[in-house]
N, C-alpha and C positions, 0 to 999 in steps of 0.2 A: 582500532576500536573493533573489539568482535561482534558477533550478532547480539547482544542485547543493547549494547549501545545504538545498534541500527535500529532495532526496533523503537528504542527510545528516541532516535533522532526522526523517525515517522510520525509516531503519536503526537509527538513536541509541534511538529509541521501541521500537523492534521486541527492540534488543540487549536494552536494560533487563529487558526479559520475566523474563528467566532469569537474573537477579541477586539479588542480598537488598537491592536498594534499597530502602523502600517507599513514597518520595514525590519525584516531579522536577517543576520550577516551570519557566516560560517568562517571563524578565524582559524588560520593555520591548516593551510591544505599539507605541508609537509610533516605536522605532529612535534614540531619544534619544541612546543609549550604542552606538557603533562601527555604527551605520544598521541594526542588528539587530532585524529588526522584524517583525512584524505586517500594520504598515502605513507608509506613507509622513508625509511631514508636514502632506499637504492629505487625510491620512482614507483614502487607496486602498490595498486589500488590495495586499500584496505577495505573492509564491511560498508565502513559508510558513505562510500562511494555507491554501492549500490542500493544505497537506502535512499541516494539522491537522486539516484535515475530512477528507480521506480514511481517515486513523488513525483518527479518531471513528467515522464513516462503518463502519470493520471491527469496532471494539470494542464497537457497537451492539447486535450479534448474541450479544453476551453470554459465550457458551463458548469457549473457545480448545481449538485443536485441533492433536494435533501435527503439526510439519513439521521437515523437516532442507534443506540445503542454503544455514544462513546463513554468510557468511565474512566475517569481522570486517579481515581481513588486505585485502582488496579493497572491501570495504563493500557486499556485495549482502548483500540482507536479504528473508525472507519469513517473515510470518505470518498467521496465517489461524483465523477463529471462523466458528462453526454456530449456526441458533435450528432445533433441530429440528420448533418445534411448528408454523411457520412455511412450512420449507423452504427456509432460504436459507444459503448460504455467501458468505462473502467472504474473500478473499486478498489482502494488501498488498505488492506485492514493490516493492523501491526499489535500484539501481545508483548507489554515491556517487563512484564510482573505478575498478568493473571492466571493461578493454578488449571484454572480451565482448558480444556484443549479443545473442545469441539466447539463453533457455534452456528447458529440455523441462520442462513442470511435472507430475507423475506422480502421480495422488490412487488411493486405493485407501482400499474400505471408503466407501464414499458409501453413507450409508443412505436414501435418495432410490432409488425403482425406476423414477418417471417421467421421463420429459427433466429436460435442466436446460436454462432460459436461462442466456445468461454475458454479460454485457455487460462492457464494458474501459474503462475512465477512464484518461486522459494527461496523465501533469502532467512537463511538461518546458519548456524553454526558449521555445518558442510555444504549449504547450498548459496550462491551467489547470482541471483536471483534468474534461476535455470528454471525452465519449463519444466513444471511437476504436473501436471494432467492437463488432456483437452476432451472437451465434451459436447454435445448438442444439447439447447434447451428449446423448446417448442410451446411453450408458454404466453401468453399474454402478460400475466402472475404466475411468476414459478418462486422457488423457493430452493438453495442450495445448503448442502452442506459440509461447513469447510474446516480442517483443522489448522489450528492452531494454536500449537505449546507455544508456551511461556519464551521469551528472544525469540520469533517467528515474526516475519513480515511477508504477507501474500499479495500478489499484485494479478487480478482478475480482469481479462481483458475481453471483453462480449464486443460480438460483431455480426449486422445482421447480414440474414445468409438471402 
């Protein structure tokens, strides 16, 4: 599965959130059935292998925290959990289909008063979900801005300093 399936198999995770499903399976870690997989036939992760560590990676932090701006209709998706005792935030956004590349992410209520580091993971067509930027935020309410073309999945990791 290349990067838009990845990004599809994020939004797909992220939609679910707010359903009354209460259990989804991922069949065929080997890609036996239509190359859908995991991994390849000689054992090599494929894309959405890293679309499931990133997901894992957000749902770590245990709380989920609300956010708006998913659109089903396009497939951009974002969600995001807090470990307050910790100090950390993570945000999963994923673009399975929308022409957009930029968007403004807008947090309010960060119960954190010191900095936050933000580091940014990229999982797209050449990235496999590699550290693409790190930054300070100094905010109570800050406001970033992050791209993401169309098959992009970014995993935004804050921690306070």
């Amino acid at each position: 599965m290349a990067a838009p399936g990845s990004a599809f198999t994020v939004a797909v995770l992220s939609y679910m959130q707010d359903t009354e499903l209460d259990m989804a399976q991922y069949y065929s870690a080997f890609g036996t059935i239509f190359r859908f997989g995991l991994f390849d036939k000689y054992g090599v992760p494929k894309k959405a292998i890293h679309a499931l560590e990133a997901y894992h990676k957000m749902v770590q932090l245990g709380t989920r925290v609300s956010t708006s701006g998913n659109n089903q209709e396009t497939g951009v998706s974002l969600i995001a959990s807090i470990q307050l005792d910790e100090g950390k935030i993570a945000v999963l956004l994923s673009n399975f289909e929308d022409e957009a590349a930029r968007y403004k992410l807008q947090f309010k209520n960060v119960p954190f008063k010191s900095e936050l580091s933000c580091s940014e993971y990229l999982l797209d067509d050449t990235h496999n979900l590699d550290l693409d930027r790190e930054q300070m935020l100094n905010s109570k309410d800050f406001s970033l801005i992050v791209d993401l073309p169309k098959s992009t999945v970014r995993l935004l990791l804050f921690e306070a300093r």
